[in-house]
TORDOMAR-712464 format. One line per 4 residues: number of its first residue (from 1); for each residue x, y, z of C-alpha. Coordinates in nm, 3 decimals. Last residue first. Layout:
BEGIN
NUM	X Y Z ~ ...;
! end
This chain:
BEGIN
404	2.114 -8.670 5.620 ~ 1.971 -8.900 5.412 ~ 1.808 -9.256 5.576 ~ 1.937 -9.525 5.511;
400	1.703 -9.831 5.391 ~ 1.734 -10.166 5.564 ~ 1.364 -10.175 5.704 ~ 1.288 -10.506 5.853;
396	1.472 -10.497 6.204 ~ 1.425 -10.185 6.338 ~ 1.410 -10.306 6.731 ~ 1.637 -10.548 6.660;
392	1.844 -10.332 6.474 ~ 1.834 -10.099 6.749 ~ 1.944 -10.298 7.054 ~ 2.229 -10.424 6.831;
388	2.351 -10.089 6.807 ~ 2.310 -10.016 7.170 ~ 2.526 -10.341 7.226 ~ 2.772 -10.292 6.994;
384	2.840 -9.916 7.139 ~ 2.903 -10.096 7.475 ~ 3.111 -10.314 7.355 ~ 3.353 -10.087 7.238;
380	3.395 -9.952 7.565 ~ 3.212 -9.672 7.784 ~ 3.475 -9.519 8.018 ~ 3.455 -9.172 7.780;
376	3.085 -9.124 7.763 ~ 2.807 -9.165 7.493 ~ 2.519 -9.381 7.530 ~ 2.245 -9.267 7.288;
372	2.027 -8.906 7.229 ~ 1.700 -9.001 7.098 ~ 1.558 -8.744 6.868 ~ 1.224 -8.767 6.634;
368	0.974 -8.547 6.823 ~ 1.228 -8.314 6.901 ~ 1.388 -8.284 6.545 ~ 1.031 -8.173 6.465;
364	0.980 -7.883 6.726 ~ 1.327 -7.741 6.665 ~ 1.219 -7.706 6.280 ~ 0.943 -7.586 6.331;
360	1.006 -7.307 6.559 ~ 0.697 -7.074 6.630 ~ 0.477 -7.408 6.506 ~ 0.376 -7.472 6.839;
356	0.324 -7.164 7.054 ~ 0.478 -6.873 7.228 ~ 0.283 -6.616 7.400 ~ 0.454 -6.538 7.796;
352	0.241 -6.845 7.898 ~ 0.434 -7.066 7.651 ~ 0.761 -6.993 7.803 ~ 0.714 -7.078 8.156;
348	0.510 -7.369 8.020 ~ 0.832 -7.522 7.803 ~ 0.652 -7.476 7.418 ~ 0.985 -7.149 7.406;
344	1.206 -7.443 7.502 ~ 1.175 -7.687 7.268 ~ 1.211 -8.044 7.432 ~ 1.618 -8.117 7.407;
340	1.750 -8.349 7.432 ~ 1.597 -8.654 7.450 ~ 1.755 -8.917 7.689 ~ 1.847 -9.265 7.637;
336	1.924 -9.449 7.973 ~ 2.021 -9.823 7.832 ~ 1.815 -10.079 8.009 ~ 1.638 -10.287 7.805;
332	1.375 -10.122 7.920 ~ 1.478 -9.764 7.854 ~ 1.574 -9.894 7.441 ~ 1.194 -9.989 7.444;
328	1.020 -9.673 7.585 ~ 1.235 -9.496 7.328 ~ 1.168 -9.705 7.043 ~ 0.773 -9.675 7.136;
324	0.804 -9.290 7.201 ~ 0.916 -9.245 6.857 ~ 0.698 -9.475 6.671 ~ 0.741 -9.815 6.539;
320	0.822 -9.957 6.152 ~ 0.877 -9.517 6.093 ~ 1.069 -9.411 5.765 ~ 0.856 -9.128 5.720;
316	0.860 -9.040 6.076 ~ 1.199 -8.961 6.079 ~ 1.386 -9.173 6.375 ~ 1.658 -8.944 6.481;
312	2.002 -9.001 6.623 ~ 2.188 -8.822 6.881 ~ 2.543 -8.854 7.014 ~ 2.575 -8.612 7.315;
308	2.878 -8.432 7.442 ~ 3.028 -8.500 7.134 ~ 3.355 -8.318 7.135 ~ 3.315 -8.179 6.769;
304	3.639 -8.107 6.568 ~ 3.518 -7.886 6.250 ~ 3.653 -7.874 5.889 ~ 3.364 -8.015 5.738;
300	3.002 -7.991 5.942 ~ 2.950 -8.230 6.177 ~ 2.599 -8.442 6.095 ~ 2.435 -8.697 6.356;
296	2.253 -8.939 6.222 ~ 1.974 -8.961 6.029 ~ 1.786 -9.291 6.140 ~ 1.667 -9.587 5.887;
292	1.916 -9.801 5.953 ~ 2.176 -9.879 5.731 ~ 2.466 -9.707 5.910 ~ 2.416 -9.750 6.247;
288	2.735 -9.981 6.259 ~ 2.945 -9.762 6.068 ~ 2.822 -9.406 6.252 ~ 2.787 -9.596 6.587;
284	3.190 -9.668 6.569 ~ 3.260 -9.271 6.467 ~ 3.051 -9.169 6.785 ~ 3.240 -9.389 6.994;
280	3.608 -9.285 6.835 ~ 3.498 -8.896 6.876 ~ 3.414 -8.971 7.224 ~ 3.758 -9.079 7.293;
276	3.928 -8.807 7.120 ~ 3.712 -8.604 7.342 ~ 3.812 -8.754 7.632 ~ 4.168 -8.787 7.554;
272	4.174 -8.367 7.459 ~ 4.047 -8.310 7.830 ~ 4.239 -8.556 8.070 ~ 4.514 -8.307 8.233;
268	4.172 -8.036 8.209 ~ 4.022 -8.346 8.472 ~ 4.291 -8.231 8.710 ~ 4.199 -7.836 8.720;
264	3.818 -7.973 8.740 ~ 3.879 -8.172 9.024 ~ 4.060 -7.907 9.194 ~ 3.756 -7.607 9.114;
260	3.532 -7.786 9.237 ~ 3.728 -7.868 9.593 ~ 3.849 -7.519 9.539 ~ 3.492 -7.420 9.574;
256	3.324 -7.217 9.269 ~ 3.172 -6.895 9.363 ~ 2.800 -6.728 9.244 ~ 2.696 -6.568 9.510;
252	2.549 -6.286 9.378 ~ 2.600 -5.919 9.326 ~ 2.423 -5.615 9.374 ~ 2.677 -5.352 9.284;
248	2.968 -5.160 9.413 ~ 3.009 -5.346 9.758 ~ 3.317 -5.245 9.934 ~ 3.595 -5.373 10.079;
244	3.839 -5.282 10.349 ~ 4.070 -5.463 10.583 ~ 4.424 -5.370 10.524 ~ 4.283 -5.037 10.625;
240	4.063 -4.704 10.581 ~ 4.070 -4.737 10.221 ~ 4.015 -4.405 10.004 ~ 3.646 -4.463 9.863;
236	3.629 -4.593 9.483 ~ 3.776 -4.901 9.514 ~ 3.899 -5.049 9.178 ~ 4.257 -5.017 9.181;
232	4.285 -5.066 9.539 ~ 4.134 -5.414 9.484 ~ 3.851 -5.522 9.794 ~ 3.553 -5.568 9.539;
228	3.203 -5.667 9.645 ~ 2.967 -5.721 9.366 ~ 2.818 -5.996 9.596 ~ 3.047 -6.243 9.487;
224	2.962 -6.320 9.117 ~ 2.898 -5.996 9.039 ~ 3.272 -5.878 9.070 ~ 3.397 -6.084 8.877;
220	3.190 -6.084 8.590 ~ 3.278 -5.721 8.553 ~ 3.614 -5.725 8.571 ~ 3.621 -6.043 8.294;
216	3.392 -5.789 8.053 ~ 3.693 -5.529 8.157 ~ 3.939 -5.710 8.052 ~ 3.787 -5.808 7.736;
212	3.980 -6.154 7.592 ~ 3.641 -6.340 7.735 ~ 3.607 -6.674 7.903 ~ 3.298 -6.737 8.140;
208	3.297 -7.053 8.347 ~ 3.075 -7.332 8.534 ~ 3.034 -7.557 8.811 ~ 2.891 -7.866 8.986;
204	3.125 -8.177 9.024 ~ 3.408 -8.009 8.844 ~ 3.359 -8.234 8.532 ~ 3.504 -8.271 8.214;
200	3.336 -8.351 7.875 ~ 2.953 -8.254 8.031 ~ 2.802 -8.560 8.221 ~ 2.913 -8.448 8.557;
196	2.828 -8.062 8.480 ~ 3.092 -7.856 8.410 ~ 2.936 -7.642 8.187 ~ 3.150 -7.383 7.976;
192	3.040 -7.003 7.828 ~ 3.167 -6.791 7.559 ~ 3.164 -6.416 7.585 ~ 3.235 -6.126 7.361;
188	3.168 -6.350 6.991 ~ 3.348 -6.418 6.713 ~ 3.716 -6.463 6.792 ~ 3.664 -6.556 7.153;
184	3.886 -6.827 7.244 ~ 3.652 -7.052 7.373 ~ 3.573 -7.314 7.106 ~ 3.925 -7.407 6.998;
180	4.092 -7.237 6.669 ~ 4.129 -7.457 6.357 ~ 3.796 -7.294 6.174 ~ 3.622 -7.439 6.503;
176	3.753 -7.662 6.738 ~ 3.554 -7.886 7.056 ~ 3.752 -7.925 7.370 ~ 3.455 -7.759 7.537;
172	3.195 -7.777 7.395 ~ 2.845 -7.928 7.516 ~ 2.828 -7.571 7.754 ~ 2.991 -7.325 7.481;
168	2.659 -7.104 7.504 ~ 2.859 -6.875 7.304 ~ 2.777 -6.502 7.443 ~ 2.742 -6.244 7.094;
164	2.684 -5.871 7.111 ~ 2.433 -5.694 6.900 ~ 2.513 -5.422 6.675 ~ 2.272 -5.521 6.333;
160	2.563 -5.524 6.082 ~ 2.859 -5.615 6.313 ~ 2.662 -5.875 6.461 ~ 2.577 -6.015 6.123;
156	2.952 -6.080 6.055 ~ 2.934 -6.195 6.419 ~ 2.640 -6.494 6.297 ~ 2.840 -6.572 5.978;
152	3.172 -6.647 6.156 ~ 3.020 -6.836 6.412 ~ 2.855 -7.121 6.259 ~ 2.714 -7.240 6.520;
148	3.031 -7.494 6.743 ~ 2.927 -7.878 6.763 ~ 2.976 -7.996 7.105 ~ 2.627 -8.148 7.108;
144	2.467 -7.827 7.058 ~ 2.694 -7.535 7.029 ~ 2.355 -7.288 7.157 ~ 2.384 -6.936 7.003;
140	2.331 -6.658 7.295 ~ 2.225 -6.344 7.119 ~ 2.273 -6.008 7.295 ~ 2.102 -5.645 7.227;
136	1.816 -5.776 6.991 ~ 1.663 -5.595 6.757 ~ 1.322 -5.405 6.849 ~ 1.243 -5.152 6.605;
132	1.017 -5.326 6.396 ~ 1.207 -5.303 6.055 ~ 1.471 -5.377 6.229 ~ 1.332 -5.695 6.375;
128	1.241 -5.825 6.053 ~ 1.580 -5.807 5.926 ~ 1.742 -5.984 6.209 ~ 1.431 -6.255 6.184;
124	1.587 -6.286 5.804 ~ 1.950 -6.307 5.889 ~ 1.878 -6.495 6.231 ~ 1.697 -6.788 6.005;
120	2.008 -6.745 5.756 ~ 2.203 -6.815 6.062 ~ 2.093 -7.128 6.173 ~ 2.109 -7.220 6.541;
116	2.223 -7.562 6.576 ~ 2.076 -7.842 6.494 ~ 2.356 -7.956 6.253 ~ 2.101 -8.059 5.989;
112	1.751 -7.934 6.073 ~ 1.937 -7.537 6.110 ~ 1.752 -7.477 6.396 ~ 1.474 -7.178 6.465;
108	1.571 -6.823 6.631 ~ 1.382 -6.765 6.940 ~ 1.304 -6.489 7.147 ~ 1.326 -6.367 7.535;
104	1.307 -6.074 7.665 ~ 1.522 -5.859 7.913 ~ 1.442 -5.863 8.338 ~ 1.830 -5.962 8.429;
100	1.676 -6.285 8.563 ~ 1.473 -6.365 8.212 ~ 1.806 -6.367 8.012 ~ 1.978 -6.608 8.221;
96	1.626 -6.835 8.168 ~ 1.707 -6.850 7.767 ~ 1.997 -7.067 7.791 ~ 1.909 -7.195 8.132;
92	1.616 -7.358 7.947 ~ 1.834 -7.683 7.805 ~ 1.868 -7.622 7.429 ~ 1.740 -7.630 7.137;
88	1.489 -7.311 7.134 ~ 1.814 -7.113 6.984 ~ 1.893 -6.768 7.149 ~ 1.762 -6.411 7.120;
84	1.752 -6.151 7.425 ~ 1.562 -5.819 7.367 ~ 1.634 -5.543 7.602 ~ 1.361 -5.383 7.785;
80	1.464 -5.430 8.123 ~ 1.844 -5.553 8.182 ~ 2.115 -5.630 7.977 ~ 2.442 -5.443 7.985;
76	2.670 -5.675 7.879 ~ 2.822 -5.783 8.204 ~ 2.486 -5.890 8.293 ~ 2.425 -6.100 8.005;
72	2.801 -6.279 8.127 ~ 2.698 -6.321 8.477 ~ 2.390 -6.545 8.401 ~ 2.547 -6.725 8.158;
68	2.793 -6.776 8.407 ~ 2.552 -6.878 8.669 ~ 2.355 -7.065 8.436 ~ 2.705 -7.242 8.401;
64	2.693 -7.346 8.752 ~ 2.950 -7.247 9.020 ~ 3.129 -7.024 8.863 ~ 3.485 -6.962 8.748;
60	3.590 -6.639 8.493 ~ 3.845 -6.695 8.251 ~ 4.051 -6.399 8.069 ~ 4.277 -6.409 7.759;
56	4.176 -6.627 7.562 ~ 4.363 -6.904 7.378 ~ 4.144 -7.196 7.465 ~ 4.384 -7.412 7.648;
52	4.592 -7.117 7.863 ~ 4.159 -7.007 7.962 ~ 4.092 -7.347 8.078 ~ 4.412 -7.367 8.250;
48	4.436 -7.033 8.409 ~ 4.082 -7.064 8.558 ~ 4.167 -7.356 8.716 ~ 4.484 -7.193 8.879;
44	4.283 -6.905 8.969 ~ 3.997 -7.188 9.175 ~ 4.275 -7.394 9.330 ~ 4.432 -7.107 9.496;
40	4.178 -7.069 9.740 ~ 3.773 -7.048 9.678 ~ 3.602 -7.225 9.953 ~ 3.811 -7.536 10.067;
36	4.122 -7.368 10.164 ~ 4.392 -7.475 10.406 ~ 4.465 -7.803 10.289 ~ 4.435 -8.160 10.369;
32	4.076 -8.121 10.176 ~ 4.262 -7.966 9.887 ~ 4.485 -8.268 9.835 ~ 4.185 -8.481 9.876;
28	3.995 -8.337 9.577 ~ 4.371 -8.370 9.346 ~ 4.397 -8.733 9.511 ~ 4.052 -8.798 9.406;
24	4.123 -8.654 9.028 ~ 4.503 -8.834 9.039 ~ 4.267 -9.166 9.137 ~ 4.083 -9.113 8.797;
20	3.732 -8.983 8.763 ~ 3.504 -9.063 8.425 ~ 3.176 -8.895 8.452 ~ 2.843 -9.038 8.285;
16	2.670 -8.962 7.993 ~ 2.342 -9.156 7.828 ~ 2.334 -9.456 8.111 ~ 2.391 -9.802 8.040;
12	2.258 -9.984 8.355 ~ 2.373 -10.358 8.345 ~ 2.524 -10.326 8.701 ~ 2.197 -10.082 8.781;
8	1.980 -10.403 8.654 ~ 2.087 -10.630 8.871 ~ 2.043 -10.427 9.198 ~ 1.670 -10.339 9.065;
4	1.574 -10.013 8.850 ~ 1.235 -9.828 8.995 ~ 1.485 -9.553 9.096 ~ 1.669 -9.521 8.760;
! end
């Protein structure tokens, strides 16, 4: 936006933006008339809510959710020599937590309908790995979107291959799957939240880890500040005084503020509106995108998605202008389309350390056809009308749908 004039920032349509309410200032200045700013009572009553919501039994606060992805390998044991899988759709920090604990990194390709990480592709690279001898000891599925993986198929193969399962939950929270919410840990050891400002709620920065395993929520803990503990139940010297801690591992600093963690705690109030709010949007682009030629976006049956992100793809089959054109054309007329997400094992970083095109095809062609549109809760109606306009100008003389 920083070549964008004074006029054009009022008309400015940006892909995700965060919605805060007077009770979320109040909530922020509450805490700044207070006593605590760094991590107080705000940050356990936070944590209370998100985990009360998603039916699990522990929640872990961060200040990032790489943090918490971070956090959550390393509660699992990873470290040197372990292999690491996740889903090449998705932003790098889903691979990248991996990478700081020293494991490897590998890939499983997209299902080309939900985009999400399809299992029959880990079934058969599960397989192959066996036969190899290097399986992987966590994988990290990606709920794109705010669509949950199918994740009763990937922990049935969990059980049959013994690797343990973090949901990269960041696009979905508020999102359901099988009837439960995303969160409460059915199928996996760890599931992880963003915060982010243009994630479904907001705590500024910030993240969190929920898991029903005490000792997996122990863990987390600890790392996250410094590995210092000062519990009597988990020191392991006889305490001198009222005053004594003591470091049991290398930790980080990894703490959400109660200023984060009170705007988040007052956005939860908002949490099921915003989605149902989203849900509206994306169902008003479905009818009024519907004859052009673009797939859009697919939930599978029985699932609640919180679209994070509403994204559309322009095959190049059915192609009057090219990707980048539409793209380049939707930015000047000044909506802020994104694409999410470039493949990340053809990122540099990744490509030096042997990937290469054609590794993940069908990540690699989604991201040559995906624009991800306007979606946010203080959008209105109008706003989706004038995207869709946007396109059927730009489309204008091909009528045909395109088959999802």
């Amino acid at each position: 936006m920083s070549n964008l004039t004074d006029k054009d920032i009022t008309t400015y349509l940006p892909y995700g933006r965060q919605s805060i309410s007077e009770a979320d200032i109040d909530a922020v200045v509450a805490v700044l008339r207070g006593v605590w700013l760094t991590q107080g009572p705000a940050v356990p009553a936070f944590e209370e809510a998100v985990a009360n919501y998603c039916q699990a039994a522990h929640a872990v606060a961060v200040n990032s959710a790489t943090s918490a992805l971070h956090i959550a390998c390393l509660a699992l044991g990873v470290g040197p020599g372990d292999w690491v899988w996740t889903s090449p759709n998705t932003f790098v920090a889903s691979a990248n937590c991996a990478r700081y604990c020293g494991a490897e990194v590998d890939f499983v390709d997209i299902d080309s309908r939900t985009l999400n990480l399809c299992p029959s592709k880990l079934e058969n690279k599960l397989a192959q790995a066996r036969h190899e001898g290097r399986l992987p000891k966590v994988v990290i599925p990606v709920h794109f979107a705010g669509q949950s993986c199918d994740m009763a198929a990937i922990a049935k193969l969990a059980v049959e291959y013994g690797f343990r399962i973090i949901e990269d939950a960041s696009h979905a929270i508020g999102g359901h799957y099988q009837g439960e919410p995303v969160g409460c840990g059915r199928y996996s050891d760890i599931t992880v939240f963003s915060f982010h400002p243009v994630k479904i709620i907001t705590s500024a920065e910030g993240g969190m880890a929920l898991t029903q395993d005490p000792e997996l929520a122990r863990a987390m803990r600890m790392v996250r500040s410094h590995g210092i503990t000062s519990q009597n139940e988990y020191l392991t010297q006889v305490p001198e005084g009222p005053w004594h801690y003591e470091q049991q591992k290398l930790g980080y600093n990894y703490r959400m503020t109660d200023l984060q963690a009170a705007l988040g705690l007052s956005q939860m109030k908002r949490l099921d509106a915003f989605v149902a709010q989203r849900n509206t949007f994306a169902e008003h682009y479905n009818k009024l995108l519907a004859n052009l030629p673009l797939i859009l976006p697919h939930v599978n049956p029985g699932q609640l998605c919180s679209f994070h992100l509403y994204v559309v793809r322009l095959p190049k089959d059915h192609r009057l202008l090219d990707h980048t054109t539409l793209f380049c054309a939707l930015r000047q007329a000044g909506l802020g389309v994104n694409l999410h997400y470039r493949p990340v094992h053809l990122q540099p970083y990744y490509r030096q350390r042997g990937f290469a095109p054609g590794y993940c095809p069908n990540a690699e062609i989604y991201s040559q056809e995906a624009i991800s549109l306007p979606l946010f809760p203080d959008m209105c109606i109008e706003d989706v009308e004038r995207v869709s306009n946007e396109l059927h100008r730009l489309l204008q003389g091909c009528t045909s749908a395109v088959s999802t």
